[in-house]
N, C-alpha and C positions, 0 to 999 in steps of 0.2 A: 591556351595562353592566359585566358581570362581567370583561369582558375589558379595557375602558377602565379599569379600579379598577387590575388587575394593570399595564398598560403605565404609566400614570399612577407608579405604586408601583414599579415597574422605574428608569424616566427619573429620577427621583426620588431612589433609592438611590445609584445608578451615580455619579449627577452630585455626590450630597455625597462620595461617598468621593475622588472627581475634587479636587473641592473643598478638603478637608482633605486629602487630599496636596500640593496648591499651596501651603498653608498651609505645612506641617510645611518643605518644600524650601526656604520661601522664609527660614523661622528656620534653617536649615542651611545658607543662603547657596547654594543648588544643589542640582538632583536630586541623589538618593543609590540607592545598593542599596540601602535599608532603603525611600524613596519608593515607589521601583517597585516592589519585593517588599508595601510596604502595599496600595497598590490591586489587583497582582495576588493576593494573597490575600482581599480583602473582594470585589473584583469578581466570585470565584466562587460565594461563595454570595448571588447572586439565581438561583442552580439551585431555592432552598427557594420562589420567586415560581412557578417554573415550572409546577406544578401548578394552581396557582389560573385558568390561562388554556384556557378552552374550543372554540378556533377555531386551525389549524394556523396562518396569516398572522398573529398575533397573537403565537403561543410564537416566531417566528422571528423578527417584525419589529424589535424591539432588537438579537442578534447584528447582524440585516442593516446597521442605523443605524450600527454602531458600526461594521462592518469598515470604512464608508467613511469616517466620522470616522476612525479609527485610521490609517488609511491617508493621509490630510489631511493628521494630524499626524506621522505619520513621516516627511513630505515637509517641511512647513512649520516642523514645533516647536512645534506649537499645545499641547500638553499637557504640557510639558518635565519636570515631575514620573515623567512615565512612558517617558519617552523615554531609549537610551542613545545615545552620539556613536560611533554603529557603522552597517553597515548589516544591523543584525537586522529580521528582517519579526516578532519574539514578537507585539507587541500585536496585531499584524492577523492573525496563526495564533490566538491565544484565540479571537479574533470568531468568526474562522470557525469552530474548534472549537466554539465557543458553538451556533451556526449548526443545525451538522450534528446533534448531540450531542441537542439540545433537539429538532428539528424530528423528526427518526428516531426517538425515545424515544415522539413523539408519535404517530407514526403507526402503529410496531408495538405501542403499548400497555408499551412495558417503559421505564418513570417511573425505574429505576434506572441504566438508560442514561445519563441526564446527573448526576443526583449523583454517580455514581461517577465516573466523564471526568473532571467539573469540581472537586470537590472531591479528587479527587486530584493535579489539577491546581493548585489554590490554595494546598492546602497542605503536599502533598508536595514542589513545586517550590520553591515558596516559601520553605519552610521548610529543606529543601537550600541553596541560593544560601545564606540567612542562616548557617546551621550549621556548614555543609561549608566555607566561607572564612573564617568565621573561629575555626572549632577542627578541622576539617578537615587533618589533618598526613599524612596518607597519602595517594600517588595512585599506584596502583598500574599504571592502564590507561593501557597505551600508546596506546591509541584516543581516549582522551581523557585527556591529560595534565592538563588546568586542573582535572578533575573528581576529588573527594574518594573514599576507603573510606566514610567519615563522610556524606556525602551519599549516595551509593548506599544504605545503609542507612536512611538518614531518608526519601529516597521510596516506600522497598522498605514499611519500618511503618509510615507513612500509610496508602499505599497499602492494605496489609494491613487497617488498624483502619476505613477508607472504604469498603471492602468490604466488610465483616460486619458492619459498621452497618448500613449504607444494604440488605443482602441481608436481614437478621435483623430490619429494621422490618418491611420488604416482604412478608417471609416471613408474619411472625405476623400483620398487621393487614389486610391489602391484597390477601391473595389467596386471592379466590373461589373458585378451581378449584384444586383438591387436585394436580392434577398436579405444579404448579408450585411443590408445598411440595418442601422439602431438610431435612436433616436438619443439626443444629450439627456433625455432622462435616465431611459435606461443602461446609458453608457456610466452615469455616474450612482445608479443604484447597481450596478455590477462589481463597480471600482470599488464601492461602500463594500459591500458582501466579500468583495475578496479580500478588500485590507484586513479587516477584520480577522477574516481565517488565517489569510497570513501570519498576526500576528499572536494567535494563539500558534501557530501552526511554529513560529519561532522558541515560543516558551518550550513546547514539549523536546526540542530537540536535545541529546545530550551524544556528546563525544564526537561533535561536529557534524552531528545526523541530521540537523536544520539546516546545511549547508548543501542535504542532497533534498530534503522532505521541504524546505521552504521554496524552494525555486520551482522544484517539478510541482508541488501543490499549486502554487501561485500563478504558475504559468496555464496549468492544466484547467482549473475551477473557469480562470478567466474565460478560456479560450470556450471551453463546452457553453458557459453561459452567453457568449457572444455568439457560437455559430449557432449554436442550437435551444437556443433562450425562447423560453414559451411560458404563459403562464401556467400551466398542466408543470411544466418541468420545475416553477421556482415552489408550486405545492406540494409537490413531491420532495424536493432537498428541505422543505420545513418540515413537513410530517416525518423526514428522517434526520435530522437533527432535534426536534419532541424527540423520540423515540430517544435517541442515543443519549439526551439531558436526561431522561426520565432512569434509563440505566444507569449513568453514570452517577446521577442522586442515590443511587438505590447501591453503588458501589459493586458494582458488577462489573463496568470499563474503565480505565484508565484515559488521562488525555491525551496519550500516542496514538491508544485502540479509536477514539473521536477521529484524529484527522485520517488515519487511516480508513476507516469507516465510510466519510464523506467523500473523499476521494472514489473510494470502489462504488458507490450509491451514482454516485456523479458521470462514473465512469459508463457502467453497467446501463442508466437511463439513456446516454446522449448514443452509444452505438448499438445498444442489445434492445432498446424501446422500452416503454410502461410495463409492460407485462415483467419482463427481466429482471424492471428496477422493483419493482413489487414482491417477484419471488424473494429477493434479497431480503424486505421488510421480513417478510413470511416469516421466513428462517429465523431471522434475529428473534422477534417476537417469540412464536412459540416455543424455539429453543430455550430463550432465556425462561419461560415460564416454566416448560420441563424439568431446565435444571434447579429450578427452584421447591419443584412437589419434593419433601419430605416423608421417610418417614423410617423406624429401627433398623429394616432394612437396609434401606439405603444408606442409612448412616455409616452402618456399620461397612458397607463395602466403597463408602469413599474413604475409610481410613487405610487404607493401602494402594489408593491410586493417587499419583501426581499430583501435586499442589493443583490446587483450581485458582481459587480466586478472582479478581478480574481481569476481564480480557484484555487483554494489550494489544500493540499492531501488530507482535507473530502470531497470536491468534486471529486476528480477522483475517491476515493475509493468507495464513493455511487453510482458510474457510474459504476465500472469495478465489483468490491468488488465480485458479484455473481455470473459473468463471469466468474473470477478466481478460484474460490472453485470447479468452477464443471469442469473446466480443470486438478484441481490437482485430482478431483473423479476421472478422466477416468484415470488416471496410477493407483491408488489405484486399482480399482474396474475397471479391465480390460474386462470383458466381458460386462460391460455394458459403455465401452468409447465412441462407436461411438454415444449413446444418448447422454453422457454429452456433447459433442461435439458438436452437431449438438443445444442443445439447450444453448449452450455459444454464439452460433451467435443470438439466440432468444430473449438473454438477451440485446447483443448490440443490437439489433432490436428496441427494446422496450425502450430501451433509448433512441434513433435516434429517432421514434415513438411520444416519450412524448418531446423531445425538439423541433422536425419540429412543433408538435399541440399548444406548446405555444409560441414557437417566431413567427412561419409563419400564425399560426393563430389571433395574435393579429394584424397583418398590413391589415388584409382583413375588408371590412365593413358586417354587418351584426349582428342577437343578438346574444348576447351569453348569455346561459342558466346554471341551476344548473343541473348537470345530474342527481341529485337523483330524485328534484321532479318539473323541468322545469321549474323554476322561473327564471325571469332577474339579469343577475349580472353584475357589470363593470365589463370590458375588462380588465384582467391582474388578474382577486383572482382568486387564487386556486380553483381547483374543476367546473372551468365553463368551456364551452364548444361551439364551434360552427361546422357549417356544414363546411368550410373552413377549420379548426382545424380537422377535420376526416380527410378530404382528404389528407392535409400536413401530419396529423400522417401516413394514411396507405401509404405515398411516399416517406416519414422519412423509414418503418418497407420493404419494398419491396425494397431502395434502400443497405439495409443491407442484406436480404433474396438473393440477386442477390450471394455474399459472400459464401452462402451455396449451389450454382448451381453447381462450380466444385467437389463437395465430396461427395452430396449427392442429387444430380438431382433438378428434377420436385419438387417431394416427400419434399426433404429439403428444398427448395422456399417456398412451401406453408405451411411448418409447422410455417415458419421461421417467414413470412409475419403473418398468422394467433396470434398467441403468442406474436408477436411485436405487432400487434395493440392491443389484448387483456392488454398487458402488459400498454398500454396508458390508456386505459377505469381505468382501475384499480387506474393507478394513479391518473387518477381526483376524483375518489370515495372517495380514501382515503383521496383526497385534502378537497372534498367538508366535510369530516363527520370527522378527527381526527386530523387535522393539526390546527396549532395552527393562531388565530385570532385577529388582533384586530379591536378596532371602535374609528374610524376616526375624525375627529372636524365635516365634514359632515354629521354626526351620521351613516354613513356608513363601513359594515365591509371594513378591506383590511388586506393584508399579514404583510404590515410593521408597526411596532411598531413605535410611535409617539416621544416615549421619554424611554430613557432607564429604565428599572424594571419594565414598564407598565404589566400590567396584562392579557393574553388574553381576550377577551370576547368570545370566543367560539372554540375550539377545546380541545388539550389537550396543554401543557404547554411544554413539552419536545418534541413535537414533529414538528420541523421545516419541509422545503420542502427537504435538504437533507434527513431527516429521512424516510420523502416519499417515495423520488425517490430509496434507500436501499430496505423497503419494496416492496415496486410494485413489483422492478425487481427479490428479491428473490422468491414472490409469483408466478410470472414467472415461474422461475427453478424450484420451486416445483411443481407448475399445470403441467408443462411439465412431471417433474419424475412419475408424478402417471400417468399420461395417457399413456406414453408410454415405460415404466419398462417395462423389458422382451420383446420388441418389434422389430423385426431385423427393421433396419433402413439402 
């Protein structure tokens, strides 16, 4: 009954503010930024219904309603009040954020999860767009040129005051277990730390991607630094925001690849521990430095592989993306966390693995082969292979297995090692057999495309080396789960 009152009262809210936005648009002779900033502001807070719902399919089942409604009307115009004449996905990223934000909050018990996301979403964004364009006179960031000084700051102090609200209720009324109290210091050096991200984490957004990346960031940084806030934990998210300013100077990340970054760093420390959160650094680190040794060689065989350049967030997330899933498995699925665990360092492994075999094996002389059926290929296309490329992979996958030494010995070394290098094999196969091709003016394949819309000549069309390096590592995580399910570790 309690949960019919709440959906009842959700459908209900949603649908006036729907409502009275049509209204307002149709006296204004057309939607406006102030339409759509109205509903996206009143539509976050039914975060304050979210509580009153006692059953996980109940907290979700409105997001779930709406992403598809939202999505209807992004296609059709059914809601024109909230719609812009662009092709932004914002409405249908809230949903989902709604979605995720509420449903997670639900299940780990941390109810601050989604006020903070969502109400920093409503109205820190909200209130930006209105502010920032129209007294907004400074734009300082060339990353995002349309985006205000004035707006960065107005989501930054939202953000901030959404924080240590929503922490300082939580704090004094709602929590049973002392552990989980803070002190008003720390409550307002957390507030600090996350507006901030927040409102970098606004800039980067484009095509209404800050409407799914600023709530779940916002909500997520908070919540890990509140439950699991330690001084070990806030040296570690500096020592990896150094790191990632220090690539980002050096033009190697973008400022999507940052929030992305921090997120997984944030992620990987609070459920997978130190060890975890360190193989992450590992990898970054030495990678980045790999991909940096030069030399004729290599030159010459990065000119037919894929644009590099800097990392963005589909590259960190095709690096980290399966590391993460199976650190959020071991809180879900507690009896079997020390596997997820142990083989989240396998994953970095195998990442470390597949970048030492192709940056440090391209600078070595020697042939390189097709693994599938030993034919010569230039140095630098996908799927080839050399004996120099072994070694770097298994010094890439043992330098990350080292990682797994303080948790879980000998045992987690060699699991760690073993699975990382598998995890490299892997990738060249799928390099050599379903990655996408082209042919060359030298009538020779290579990775990069010659001229935009080209056609592959041999792989599959959607399937680039991000999409690889995704699959490899999740086949990883799975060859791991089936071998060693049920297995004390």
């Amino acid at each position: 009954m309690q949960n019919a009152l709440a959906l009842g009262i959700s459908m209900a809210y949603i649908l006036a503010v729907i409502f009275v936005s049509g209204i307002i648009a149709k006296l204004k002779k057309g939607s406006t930024e102030f339409t759509r900033k109205f509903v996206h502001i009143l539509v976050g807070n039914w975060v304050f219904i979210v509580p009153f719902f006692t059953d996980l399919w109940a907290v979700v089942l409105i997001p779930f309603i709406f992403i598809i409604v939202n999505s209807l009307s992004l296609k059709y115009k059914l809601i024109s009040s909230m719609e812009r004449n662009d092709d932004s996905l914002g409405t249908v990223y809230y949903a989902v954020a709604m979605f995720f934000l509420s449903g997670t909050g639900f299940l780990l018990n941390w109810m601050m999860l989604p006020f903070i996301g969502l109400l920093t979403m409503a109205y820190g964004d909200g209130l930006a767009a209105i502010i920032g364009k129209r007294w907004g006179k400074k734009r300082p960031f060339s990353f995002a040129p349309e985006k205000s000084l004035l707006g960065f700051f107005t989501v930054a102090l939202s953000c901030l005051i959404v924080s240590f609200a929503v922490m300082m209720y939580f704090n004094t009324h709602l929590n049973a277990d002392a552990a989980f109290s803070r002190s008003v210091l720390s409550l307002i050096a957390i507030s600090a730390v996350n507006g901030v991200f927040a409102g970098f984490t606004e800039l980067t957004g484009k095509r209404g991607c800050d409407n799914l990346s600023l709530p779940i960031g916002s909500g997520l940084l908070a919540s890990f630094l509140y439950y699991h806030g330690s001084i070990e934990f806030a040296l570690y998210l500096l020592a990896a925001v150094l790191l990632l300013y220090i690539a980002y100077r050096k033009k190697s990340l973008t400022e999507d690849g940052i929030v992305a970054a921090v997120l997984t760093a944030a992620t990987l420390y609070t459920f997978g521990g130190i060890w975890v959160g360190i193989s992450l650094l590992v990898f970054f680190v030495f990678g980045s430095i790999s991909s940096k040794l030069k030399n004729e060689r290599k030159q010459q065989g990065e000119l037919i592989q894929e644009a590099g350049g800097k990392r963005n967030w589909k590259q960190v997330l095709c690096n980290s993306l399966p590391a993460t899933v199976l650190v959020w498995l071991s809180v879900f699925i507690k009896s079997q966390s020390d596997m997820f665990t142990l083989l989240a360092f396998a994953v970095f492994a195998a990442a470390c693995a597949d970048t030492f075999s192709s940056e440090l094996g391209m600078l070595c002389r020697g042939r390189v082969f097709n693994i599938i059926n030993g034919k010569s290929l230039p140095r630098g296309l996908s799927g080839g292979v050399s004996l120099c490329g072994f070694f770097a992979g298994i010094t890439g996958s043992a330098l990350i297995a080292l990682c797994a030494l303080p948790g879980f010995g000998i045992r987690g070394f060699a699991v760690t090692l073993s699975l990382g290098f598998f995890g490299s094999l892997i990738d060249s196969v799928l390099g050599s057999t379903i990655q996408r091709k082209y042919r060359g003016i030298n009538g020779l394949l290579q990775d990069k495309a010659s001229y935009k819309g080209e056609i592959p000549a041999a792989g599959l069309q959607f399937v680039t080396n991000n999409t690889v390096n995704l699959l490899s590592l999740f086949i990883v995580a799975l060859t791991g789960t089936l071998i060693f399910i049920g297995t004390p570790l």
